[in-house]
N, CA, C and O atoms as a Tripos MOL2 file, in Angstrom:
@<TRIPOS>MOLECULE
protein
  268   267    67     0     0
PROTEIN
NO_CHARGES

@<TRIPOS>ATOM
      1 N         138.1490  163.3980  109.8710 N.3       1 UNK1
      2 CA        139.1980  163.4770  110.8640 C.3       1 UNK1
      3 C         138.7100  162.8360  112.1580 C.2       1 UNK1
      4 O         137.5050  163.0020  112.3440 O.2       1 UNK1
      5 N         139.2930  162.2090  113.0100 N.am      2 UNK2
      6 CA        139.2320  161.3890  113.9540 C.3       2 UNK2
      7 C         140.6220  161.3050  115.0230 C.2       2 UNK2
      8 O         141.6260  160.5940  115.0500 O.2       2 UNK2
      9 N         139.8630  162.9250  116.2400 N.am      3 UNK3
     10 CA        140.8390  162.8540  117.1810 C.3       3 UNK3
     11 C         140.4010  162.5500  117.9990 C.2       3 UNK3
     12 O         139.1920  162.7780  118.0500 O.2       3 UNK3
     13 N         140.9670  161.9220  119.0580 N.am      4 UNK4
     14 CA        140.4130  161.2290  120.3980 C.3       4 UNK4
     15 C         139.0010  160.6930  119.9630 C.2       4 UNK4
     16 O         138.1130  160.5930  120.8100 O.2       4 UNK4
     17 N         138.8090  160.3870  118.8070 N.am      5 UNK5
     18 CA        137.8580  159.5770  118.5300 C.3       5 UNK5
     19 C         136.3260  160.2490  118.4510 C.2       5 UNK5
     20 O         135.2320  159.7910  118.7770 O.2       5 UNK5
     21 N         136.7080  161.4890  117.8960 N.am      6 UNK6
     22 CA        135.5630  162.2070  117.9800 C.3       6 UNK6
     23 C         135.1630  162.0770  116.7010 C.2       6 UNK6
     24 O         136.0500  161.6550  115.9590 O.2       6 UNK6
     25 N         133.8090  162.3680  116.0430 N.am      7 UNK7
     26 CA        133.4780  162.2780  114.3410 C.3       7 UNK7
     27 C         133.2180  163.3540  114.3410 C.2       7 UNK7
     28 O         133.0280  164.1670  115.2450 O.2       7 UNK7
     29 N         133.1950  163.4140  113.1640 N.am      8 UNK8
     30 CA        132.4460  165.1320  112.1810 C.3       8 UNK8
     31 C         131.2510  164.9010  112.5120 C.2       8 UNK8
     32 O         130.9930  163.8130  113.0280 O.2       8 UNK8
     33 N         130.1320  165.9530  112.2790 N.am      9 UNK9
     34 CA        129.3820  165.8080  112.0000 C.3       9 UNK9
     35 C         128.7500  165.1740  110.5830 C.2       9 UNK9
     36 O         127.5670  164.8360  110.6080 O.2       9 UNK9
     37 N         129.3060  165.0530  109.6890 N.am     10 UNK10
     38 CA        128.8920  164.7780  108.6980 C.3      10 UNK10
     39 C         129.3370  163.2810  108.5480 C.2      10 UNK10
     40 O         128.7260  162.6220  107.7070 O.2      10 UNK10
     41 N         130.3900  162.6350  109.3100 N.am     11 UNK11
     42 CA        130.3370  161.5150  109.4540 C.3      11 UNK11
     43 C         129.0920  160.8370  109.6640 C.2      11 UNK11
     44 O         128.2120  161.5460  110.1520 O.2      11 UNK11
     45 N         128.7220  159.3710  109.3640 N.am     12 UNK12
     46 CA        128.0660  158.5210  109.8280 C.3      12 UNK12
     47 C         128.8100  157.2260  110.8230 C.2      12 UNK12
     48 O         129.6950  156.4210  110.5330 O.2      12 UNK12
     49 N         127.9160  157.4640  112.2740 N.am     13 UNK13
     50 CA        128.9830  156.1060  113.1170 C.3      13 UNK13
     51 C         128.3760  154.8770  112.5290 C.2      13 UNK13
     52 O         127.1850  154.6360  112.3300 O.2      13 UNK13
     53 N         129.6610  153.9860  112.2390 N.am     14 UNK14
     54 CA        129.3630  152.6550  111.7790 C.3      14 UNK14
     55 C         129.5020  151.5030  112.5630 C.2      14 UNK14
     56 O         130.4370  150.7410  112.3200 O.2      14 UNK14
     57 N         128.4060  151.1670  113.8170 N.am     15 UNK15
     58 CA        128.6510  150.2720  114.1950 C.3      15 UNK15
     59 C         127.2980  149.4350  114.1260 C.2      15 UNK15
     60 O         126.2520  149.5420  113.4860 O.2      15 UNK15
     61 N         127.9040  148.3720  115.2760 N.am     16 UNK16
     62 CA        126.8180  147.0760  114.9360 C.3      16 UNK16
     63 C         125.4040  147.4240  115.8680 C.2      16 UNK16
     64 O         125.3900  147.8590  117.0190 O.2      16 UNK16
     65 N         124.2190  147.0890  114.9900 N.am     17 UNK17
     66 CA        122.9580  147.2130  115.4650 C.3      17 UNK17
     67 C         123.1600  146.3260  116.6350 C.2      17 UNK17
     68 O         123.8980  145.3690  116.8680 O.2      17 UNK17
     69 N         122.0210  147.1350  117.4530 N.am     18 UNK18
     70 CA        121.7690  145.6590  119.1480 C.3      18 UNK18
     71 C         120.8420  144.8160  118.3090 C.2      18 UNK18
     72 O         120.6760  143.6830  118.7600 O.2      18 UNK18
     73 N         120.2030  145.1000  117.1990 N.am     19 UNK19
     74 CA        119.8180  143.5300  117.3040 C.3      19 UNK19
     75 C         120.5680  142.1530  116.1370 C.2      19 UNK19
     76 O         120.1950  141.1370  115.5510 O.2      19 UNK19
     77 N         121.4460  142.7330  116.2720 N.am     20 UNK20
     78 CA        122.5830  141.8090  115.3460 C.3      20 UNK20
     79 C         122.4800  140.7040  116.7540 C.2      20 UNK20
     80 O         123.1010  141.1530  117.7170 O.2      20 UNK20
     81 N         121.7210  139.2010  117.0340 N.am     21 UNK21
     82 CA        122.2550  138.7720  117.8430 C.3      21 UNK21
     83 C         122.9820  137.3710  117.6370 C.2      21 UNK21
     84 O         123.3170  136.5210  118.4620 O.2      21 UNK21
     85 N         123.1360  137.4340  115.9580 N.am     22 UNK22
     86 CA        123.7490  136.2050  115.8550 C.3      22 UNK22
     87 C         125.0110  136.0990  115.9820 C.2      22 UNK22
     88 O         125.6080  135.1060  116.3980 O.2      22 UNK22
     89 N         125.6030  137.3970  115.5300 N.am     23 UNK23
     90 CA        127.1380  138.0800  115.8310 C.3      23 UNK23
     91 C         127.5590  137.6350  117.5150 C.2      23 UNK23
     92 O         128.7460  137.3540  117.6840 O.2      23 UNK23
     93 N         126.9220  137.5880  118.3610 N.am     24 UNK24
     94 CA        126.9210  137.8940  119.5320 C.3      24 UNK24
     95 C         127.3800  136.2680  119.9900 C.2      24 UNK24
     96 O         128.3750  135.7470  120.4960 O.2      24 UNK24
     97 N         126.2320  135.8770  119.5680 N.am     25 UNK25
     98 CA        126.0520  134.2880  119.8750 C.3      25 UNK25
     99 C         127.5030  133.3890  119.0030 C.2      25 UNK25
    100 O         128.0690  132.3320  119.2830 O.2      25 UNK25
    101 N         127.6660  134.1560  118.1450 N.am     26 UNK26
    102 CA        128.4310  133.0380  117.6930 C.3      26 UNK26
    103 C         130.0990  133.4400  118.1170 C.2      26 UNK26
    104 O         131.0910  132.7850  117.7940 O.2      26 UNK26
    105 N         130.0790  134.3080  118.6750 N.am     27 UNK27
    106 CA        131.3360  134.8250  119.5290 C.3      27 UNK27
    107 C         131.0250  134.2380  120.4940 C.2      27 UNK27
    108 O         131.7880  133.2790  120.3810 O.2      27 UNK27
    109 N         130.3540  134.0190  121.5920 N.am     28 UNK28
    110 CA        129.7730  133.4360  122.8750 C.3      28 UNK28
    111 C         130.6590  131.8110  122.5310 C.2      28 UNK28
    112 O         131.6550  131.3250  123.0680 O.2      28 UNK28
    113 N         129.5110  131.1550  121.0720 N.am     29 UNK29
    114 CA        130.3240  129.7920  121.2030 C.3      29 UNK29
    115 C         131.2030  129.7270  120.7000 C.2      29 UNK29
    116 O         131.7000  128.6100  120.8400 O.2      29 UNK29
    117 N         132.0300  130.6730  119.8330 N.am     30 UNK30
    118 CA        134.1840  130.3180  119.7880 C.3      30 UNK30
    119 C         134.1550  130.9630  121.0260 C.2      30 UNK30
    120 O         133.7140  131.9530  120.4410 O.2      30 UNK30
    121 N         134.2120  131.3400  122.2160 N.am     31 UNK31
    122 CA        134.4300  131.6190  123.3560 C.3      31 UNK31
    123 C         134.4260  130.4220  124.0740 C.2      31 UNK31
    124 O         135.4550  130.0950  124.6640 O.2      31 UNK31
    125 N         133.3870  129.6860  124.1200 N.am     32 UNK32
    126 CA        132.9460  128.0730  124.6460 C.3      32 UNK32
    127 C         134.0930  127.2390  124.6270 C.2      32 UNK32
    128 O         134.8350  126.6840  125.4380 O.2      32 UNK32
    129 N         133.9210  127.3950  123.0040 N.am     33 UNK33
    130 CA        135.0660  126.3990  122.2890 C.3      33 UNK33
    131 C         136.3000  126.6750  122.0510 C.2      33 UNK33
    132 O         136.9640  126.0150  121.2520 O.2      33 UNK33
    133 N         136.8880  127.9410  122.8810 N.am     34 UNK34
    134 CA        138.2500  127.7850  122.6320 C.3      34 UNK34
    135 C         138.4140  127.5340  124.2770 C.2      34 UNK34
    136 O         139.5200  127.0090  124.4100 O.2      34 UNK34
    137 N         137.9080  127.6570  125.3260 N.am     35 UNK35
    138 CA        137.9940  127.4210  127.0370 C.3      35 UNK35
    139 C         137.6430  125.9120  126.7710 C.2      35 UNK35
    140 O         138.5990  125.2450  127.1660 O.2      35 UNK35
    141 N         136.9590  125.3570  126.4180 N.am     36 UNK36
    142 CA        136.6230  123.6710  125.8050 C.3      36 UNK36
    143 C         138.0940  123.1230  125.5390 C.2      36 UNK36
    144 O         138.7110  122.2470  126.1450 O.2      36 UNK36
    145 N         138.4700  123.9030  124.4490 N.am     37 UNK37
    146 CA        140.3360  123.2080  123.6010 C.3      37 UNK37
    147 C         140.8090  123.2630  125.1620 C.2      37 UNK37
    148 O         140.7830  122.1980  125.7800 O.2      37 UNK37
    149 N         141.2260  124.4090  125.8120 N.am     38 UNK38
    150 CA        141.8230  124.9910  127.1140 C.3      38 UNK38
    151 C         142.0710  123.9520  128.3490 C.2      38 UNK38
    152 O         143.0420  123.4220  128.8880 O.2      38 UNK38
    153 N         140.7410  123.9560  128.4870 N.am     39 UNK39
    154 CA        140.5150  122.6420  129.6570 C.3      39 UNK39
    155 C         140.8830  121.3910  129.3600 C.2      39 UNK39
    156 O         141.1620  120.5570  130.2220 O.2      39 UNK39
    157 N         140.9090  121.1570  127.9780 N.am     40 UNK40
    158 CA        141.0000  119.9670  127.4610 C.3      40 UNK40
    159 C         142.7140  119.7190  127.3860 C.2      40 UNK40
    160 O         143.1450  118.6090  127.7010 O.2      40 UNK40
    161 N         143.3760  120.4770  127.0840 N.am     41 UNK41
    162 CA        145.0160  120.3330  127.0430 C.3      41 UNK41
    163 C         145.1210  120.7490  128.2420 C.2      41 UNK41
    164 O         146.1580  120.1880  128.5960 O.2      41 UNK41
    165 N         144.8320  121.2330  128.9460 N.am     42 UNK42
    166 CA        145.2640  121.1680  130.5490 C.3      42 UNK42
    167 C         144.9570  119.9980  131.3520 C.2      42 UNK42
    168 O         145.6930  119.7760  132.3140 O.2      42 UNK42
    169 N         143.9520  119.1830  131.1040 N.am     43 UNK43
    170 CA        143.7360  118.0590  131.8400 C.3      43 UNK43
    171 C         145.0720  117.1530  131.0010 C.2      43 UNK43
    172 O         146.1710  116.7100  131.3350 O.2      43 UNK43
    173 N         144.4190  117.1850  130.0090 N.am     44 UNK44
    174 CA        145.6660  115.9720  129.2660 C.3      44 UNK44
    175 C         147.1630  115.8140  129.8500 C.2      44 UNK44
    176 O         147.8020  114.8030  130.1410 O.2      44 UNK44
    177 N         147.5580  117.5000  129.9290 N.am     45 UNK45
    178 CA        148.8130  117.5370  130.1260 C.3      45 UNK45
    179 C         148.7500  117.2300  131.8150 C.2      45 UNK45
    180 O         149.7570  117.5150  132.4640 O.2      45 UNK45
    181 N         148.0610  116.8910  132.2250 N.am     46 UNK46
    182 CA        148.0760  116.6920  134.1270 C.3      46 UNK46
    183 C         148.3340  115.3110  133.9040 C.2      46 UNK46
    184 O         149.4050  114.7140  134.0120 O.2      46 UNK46
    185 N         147.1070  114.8390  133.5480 N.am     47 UNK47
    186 CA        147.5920  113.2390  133.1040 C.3      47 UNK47
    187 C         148.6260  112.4130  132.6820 C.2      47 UNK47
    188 O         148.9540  111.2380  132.8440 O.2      47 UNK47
    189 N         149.1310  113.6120  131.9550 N.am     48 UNK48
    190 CA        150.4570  112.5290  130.9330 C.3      48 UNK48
    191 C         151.3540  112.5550  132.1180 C.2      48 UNK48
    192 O         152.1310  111.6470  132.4110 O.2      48 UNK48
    193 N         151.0830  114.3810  133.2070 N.am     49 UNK49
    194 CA        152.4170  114.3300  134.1210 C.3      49 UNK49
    195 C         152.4640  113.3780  134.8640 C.2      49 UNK49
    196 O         153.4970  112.7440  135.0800 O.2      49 UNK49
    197 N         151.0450  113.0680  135.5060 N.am     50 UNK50
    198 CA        150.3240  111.8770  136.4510 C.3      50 UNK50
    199 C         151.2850  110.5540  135.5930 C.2      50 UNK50
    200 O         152.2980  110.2020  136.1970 O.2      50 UNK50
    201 N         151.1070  110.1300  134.7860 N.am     51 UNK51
    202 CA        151.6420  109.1810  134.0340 C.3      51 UNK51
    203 C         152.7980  109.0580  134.2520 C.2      51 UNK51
    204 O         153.2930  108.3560  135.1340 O.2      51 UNK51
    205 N         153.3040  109.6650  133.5440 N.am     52 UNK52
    206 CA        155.1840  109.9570  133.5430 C.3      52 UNK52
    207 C         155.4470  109.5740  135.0210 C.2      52 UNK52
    208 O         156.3280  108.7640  135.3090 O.2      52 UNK52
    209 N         154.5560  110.2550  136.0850 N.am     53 UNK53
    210 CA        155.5050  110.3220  137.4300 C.3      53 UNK53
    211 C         155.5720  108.8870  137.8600 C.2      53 UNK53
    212 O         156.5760  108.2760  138.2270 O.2      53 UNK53
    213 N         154.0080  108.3310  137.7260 N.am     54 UNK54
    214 CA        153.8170  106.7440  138.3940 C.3      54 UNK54
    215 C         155.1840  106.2630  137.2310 C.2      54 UNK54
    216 O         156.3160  106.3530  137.7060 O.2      54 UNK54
    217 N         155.0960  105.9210  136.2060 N.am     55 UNK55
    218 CA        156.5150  105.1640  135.6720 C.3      55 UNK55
    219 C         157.1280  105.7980  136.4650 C.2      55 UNK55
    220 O         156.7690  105.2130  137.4860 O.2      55 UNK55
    221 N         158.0570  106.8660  136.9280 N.am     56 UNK56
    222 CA        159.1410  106.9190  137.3450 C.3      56 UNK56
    223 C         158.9090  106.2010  138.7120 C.2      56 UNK56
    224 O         159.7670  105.3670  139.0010 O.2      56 UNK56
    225 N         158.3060  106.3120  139.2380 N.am     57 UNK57
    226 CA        158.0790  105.2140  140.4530 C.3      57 UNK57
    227 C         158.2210  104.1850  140.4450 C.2      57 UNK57
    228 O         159.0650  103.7250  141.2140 O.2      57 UNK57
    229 N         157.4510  103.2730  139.5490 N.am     58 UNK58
    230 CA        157.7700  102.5300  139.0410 C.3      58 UNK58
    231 C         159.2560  101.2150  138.6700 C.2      58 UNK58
    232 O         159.5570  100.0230  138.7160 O.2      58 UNK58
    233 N         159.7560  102.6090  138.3070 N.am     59 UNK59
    234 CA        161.1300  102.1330  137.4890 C.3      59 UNK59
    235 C         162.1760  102.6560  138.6270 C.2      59 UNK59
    236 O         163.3690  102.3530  138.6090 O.2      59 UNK59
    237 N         161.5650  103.4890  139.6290 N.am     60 UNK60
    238 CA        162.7050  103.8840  140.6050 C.3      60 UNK60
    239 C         162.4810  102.3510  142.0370 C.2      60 UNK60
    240 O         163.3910  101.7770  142.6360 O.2      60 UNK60
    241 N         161.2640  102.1640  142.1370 N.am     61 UNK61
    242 CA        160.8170  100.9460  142.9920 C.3      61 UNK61
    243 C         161.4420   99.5250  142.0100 C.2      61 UNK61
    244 O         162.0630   98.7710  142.7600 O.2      61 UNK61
    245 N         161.4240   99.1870  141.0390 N.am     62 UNK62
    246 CA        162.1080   98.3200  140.7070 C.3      62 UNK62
    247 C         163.7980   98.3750  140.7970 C.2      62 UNK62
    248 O         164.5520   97.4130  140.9410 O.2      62 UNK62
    249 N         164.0730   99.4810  140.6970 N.am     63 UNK63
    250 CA        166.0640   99.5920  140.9360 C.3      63 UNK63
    251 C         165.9000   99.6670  142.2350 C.2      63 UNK63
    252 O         166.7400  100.4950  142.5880 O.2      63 UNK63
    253 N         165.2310   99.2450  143.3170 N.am     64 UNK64
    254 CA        165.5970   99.1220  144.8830 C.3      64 UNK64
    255 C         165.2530  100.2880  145.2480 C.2      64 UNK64
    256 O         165.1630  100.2740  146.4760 O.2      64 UNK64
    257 N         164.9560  101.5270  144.7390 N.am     65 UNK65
    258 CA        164.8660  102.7540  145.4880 C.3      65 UNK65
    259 C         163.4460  103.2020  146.3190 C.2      65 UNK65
    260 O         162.3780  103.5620  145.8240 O.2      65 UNK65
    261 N         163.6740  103.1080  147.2200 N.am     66 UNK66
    262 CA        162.0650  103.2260  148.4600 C.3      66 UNK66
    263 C         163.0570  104.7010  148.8870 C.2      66 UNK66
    264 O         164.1760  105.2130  148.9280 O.2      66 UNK66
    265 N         161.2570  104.8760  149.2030 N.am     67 UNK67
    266 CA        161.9360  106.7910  149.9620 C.3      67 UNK67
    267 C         160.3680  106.1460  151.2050 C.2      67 UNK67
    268 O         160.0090  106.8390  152.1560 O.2      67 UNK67
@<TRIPOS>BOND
     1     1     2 1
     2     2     3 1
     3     3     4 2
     4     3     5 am
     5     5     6 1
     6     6     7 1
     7     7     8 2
     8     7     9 am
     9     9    10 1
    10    10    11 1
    11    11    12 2
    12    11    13 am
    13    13    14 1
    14    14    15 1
    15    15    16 2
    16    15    17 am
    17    17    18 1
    18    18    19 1
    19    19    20 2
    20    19    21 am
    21    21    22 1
    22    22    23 1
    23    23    24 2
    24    23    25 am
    25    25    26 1
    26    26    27 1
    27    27    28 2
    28    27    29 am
    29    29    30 1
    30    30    31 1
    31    31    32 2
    32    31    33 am
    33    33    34 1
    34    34    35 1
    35    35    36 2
    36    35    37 am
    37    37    38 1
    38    38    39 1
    39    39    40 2
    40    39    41 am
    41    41    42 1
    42    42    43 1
    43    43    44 2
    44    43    45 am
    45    45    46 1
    46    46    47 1
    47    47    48 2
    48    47    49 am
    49    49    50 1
    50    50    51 1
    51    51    52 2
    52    51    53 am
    53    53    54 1
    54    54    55 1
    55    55    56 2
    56    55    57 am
    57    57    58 1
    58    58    59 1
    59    59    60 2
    60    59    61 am
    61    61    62 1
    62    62    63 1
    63    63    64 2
    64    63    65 am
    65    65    66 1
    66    66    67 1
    67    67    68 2
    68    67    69 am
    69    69    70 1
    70    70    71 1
    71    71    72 2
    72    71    73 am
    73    73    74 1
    74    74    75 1
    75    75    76 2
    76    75    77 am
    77    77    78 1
    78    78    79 1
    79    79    80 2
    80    79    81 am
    81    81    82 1
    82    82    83 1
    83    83    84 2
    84    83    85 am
    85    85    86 1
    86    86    87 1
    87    87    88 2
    88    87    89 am
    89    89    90 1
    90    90    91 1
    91    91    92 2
    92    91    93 am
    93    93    94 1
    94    94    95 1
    95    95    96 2
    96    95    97 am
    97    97    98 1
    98    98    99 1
    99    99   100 2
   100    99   101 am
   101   101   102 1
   102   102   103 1
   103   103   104 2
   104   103   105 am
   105   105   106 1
   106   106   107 1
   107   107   108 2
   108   107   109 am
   109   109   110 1
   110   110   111 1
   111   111   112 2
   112   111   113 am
   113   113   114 1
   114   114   115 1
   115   115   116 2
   116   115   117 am
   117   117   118 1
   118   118   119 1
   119   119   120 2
   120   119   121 am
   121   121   122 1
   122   122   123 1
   123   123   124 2
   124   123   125 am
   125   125   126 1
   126   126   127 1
   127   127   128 2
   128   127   129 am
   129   129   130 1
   130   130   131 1
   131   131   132 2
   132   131   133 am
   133   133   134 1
   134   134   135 1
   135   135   136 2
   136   135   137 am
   137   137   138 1
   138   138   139 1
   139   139   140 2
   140   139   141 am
   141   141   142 1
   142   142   143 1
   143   143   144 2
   144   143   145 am
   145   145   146 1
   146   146   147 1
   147   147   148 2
   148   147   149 am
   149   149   150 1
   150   150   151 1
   151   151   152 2
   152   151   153 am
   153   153   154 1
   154   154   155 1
   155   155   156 2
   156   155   157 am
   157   157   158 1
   158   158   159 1
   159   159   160 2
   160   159   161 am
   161   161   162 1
   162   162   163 1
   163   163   164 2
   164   163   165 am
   165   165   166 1
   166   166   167 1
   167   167   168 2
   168   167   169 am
   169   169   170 1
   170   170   171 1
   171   171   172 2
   172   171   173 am
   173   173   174 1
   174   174   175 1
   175   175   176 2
   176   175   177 am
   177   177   178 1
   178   178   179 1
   179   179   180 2
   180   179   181 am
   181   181   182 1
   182   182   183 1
   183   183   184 2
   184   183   185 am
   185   185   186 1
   186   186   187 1
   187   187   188 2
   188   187   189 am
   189   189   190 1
   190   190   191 1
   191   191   192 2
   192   191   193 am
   193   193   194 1
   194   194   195 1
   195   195   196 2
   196   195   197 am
   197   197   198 1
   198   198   199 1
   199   199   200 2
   200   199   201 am
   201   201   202 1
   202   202   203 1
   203   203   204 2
   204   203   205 am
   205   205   206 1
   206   206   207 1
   207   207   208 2
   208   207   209 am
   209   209   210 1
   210   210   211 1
   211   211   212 2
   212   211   213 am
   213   213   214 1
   214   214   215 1
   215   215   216 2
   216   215   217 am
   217   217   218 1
   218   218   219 1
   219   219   220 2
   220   219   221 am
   221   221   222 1
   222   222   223 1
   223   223   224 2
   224   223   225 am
   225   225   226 1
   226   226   227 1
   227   227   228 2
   228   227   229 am
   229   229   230 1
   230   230   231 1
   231   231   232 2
   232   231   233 am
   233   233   234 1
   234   234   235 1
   235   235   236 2
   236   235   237 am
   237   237   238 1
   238   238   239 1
   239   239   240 2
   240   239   241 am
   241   241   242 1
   242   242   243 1
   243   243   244 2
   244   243   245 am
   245   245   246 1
   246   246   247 1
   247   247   248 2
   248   247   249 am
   249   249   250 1
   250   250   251 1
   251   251   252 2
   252   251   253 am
   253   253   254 1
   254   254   255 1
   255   255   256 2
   256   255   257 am
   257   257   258 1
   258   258   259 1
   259   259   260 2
   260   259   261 am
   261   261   262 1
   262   262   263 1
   263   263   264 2
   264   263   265 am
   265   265   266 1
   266   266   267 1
   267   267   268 2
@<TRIPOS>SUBSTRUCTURE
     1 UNK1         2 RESIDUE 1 A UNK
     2 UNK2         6 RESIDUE 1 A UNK
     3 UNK3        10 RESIDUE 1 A UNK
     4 UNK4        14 RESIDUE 1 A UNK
     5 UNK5        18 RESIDUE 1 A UNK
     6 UNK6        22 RESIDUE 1 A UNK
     7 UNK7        26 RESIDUE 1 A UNK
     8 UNK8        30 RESIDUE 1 A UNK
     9 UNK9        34 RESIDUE 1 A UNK
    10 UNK10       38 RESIDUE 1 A UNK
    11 UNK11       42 RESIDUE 1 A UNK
    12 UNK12       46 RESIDUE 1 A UNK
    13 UNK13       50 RESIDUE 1 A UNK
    14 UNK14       54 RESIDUE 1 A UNK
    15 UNK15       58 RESIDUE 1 A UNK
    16 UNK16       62 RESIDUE 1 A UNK
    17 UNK17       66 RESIDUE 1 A UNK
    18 UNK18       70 RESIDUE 1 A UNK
    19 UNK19       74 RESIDUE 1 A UNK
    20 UNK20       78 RESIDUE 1 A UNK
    21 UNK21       82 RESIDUE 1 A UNK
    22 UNK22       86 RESIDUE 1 A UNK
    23 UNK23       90 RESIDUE 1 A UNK
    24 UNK24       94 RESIDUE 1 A UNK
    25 UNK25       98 RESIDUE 1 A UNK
    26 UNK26      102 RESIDUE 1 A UNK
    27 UNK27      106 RESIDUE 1 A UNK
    28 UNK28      110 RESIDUE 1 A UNK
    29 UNK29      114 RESIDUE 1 A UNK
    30 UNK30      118 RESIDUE 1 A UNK
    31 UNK31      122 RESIDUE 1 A UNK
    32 UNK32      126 RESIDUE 1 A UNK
    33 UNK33      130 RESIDUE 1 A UNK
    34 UNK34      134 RESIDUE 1 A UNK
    35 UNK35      138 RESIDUE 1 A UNK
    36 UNK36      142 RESIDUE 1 A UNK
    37 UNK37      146 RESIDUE 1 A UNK
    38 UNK38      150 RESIDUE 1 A UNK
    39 UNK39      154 RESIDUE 1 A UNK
    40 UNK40      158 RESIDUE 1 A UNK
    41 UNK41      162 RESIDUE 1 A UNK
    42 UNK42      166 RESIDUE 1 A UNK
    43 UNK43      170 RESIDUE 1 A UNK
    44 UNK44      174 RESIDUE 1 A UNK
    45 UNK45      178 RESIDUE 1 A UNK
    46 UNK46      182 RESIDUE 1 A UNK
    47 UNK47      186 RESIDUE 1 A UNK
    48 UNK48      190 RESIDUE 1 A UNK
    49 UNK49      194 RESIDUE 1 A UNK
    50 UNK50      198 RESIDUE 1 A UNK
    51 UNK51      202 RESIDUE 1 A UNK
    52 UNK52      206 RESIDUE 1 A UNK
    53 UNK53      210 RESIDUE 1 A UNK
    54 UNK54      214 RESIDUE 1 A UNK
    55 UNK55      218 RESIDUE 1 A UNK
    56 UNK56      222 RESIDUE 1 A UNK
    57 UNK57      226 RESIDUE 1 A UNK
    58 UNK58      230 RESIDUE 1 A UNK
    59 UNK59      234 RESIDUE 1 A UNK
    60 UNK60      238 RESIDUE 1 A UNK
    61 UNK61      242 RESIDUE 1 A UNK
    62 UNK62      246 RESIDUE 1 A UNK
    63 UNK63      250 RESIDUE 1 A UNK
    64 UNK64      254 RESIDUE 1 A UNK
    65 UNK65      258 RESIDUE 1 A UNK
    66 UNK66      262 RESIDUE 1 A UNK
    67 UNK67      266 RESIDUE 1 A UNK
């Protein structure tokens, strides 16, 4: 039985040894590597906006339009 997370005594707690440290590490780098993907589609998507906007400039400075 397991209320508020208490055990029996006759339970055994099953968790991870401290010296499991490969578990650790290899959470650390999918941590890396999913802020890596992150940064990486956030720049892109700045760029493409960067992009997009100069064409519209572009194409708004060629139809005569100055601001």
């Amino acid at each position: 039985m397991e209320l508020l997370r208490l055990l029996r005594k006759s339970e055994r707690r099953r968790s991870v040894p401290l010296t499991s440290w490969q578990g650790v590490s290899m959470k650390i780098r999918n941590w890396c590597r999913q802020w890596a993907w992150m940064v990486g589609i956030w720049a892109a998507s700045v760029l493409a906006l960067g992009f997009v906007s100069m064409l519209f400039r572009v194409m708004m400075t060629a139809a005569g339009l100055k601001s």
